[in-house]
FISEMAR-934764 format. One record per residue (C-alpha): residue number from 1; residue in three letters; x, y, z. Coordinates in Angstrom, 2 decimals. Layout:
# residues N
NODE,NUM,ALA,X,Y,Z
...
END
This chain:
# residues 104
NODE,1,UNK,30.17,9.52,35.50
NODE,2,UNK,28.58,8.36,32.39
NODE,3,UNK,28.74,10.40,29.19
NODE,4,UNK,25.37,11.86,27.76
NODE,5,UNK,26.32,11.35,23.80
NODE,6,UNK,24.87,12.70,20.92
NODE,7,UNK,26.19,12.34,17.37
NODE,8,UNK,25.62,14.41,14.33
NODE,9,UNK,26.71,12.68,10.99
NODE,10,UNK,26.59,14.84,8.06
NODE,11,UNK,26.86,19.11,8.26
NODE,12,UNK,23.57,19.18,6.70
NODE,13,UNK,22.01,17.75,9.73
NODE,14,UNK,19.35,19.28,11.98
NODE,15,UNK,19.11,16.62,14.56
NODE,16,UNK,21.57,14.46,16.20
NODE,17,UNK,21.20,10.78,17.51
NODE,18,UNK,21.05,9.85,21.31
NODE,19,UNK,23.83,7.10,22.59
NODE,20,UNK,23.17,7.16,25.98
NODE,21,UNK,20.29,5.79,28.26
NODE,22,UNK,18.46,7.32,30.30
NODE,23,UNK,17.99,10.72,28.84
NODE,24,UNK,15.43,12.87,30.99
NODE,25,UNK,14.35,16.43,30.34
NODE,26,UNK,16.87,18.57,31.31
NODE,27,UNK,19.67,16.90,30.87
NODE,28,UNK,22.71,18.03,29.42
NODE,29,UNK,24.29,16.14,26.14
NODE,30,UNK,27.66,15.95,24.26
NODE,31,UNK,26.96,16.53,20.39
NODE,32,UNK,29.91,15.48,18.17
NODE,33,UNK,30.12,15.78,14.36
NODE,34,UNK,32.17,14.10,12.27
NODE,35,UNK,35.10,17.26,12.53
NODE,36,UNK,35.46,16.89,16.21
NODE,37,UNK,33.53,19.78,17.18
NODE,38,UNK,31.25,19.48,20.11
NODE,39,UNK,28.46,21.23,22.05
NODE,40,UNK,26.74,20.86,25.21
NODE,41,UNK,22.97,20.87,24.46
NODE,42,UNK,20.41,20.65,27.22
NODE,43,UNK,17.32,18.19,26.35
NODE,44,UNK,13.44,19.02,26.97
NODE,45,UNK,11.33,16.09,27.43
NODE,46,UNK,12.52,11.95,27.64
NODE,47,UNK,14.34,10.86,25.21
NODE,48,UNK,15.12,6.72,24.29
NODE,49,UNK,18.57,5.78,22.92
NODE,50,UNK,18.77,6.09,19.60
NODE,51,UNK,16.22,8.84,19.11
NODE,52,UNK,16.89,12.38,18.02
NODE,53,UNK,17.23,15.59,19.14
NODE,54,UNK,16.93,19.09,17.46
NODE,55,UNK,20.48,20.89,16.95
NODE,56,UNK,19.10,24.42,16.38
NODE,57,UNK,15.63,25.88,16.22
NODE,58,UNK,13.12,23.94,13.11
NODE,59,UNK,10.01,25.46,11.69
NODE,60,UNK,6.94,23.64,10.95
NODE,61,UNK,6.83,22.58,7.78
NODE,62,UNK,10.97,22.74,7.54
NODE,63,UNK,13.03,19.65,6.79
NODE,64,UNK,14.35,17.60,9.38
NODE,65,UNK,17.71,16.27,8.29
NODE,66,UNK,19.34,13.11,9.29
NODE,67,UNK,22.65,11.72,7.45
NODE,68,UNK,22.22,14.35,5.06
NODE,69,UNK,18.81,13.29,3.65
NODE,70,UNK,15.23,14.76,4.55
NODE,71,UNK,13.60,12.03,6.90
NODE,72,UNK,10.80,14.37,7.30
NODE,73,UNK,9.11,17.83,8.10
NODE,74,UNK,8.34,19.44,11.09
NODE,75,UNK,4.39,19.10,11.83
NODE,76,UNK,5.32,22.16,14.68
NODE,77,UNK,7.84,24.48,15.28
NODE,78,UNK,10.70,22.83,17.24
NODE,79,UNK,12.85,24.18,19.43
NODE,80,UNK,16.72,23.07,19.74
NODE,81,UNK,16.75,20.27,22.53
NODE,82,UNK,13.22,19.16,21.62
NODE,83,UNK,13.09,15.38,21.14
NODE,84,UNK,12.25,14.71,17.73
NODE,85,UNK,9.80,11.94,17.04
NODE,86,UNK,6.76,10.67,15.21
NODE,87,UNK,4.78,13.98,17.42
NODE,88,UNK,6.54,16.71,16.13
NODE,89,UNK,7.83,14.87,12.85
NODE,90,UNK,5.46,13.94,9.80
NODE,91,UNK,7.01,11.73,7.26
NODE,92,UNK,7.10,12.57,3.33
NODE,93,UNK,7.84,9.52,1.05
NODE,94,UNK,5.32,7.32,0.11
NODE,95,UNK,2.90,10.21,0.39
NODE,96,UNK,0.45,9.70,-2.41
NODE,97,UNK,-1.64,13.52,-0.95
NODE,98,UNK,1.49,15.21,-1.94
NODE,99,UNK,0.98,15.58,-5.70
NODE,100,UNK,4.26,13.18,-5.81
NODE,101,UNK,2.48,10.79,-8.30
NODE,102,UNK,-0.56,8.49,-8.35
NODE,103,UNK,-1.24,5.14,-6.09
NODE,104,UNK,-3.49,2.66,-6.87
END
């Protein structure tokens, strides 16, 4: 049987990369951090390899955290399992509407 991996890198992460093809909704994944520790988490919706699922519940408008940095904020709440992705994730840098300095 093959394993369903999913890797969290840093403890301030909120979502945890996919190693393992075909990933359908429902199935079941092995999250492993850095310490050893894992959990069984069961997916909702298809999810490619190398794409990222939710570790624990995320509100819209929270950070999503990957290797310790902010890649993002939710645009909707999220639920843990949810596939995480450019339609429930809106990117913040280089975002000249958020009062983060002028473009030209």
């Amino acid at each position: 049987m093959e394993r369903k991996l999913a890797l969290k890198v840093d403890d301030l992460d909120n979502v945890a990369t996919i190693f393992a093809d075909g990933i359908a909704d429902g199935a079941k994944v092995e999250v492993r951090d850095k310490k050893g520790n894992i959990e069984q988490i069961t997916v909702h919706g298809n999810v490619p390899y190398g794409h990222k699922i939710a570790l624990c519940d995320i509100e819209k408008g929270a950070h999503i955290m990957k290797y310790g940095e902010c890649i993002g904020a939710a645009s909707c709440n999220i639920k843990k399992g949810d596939y995480v992705h450019v339609h429930n994730l809106e990117a913040l840098r280089g975002r000249g509407d958020l009062g983060g300095g002028s473009e030209s």
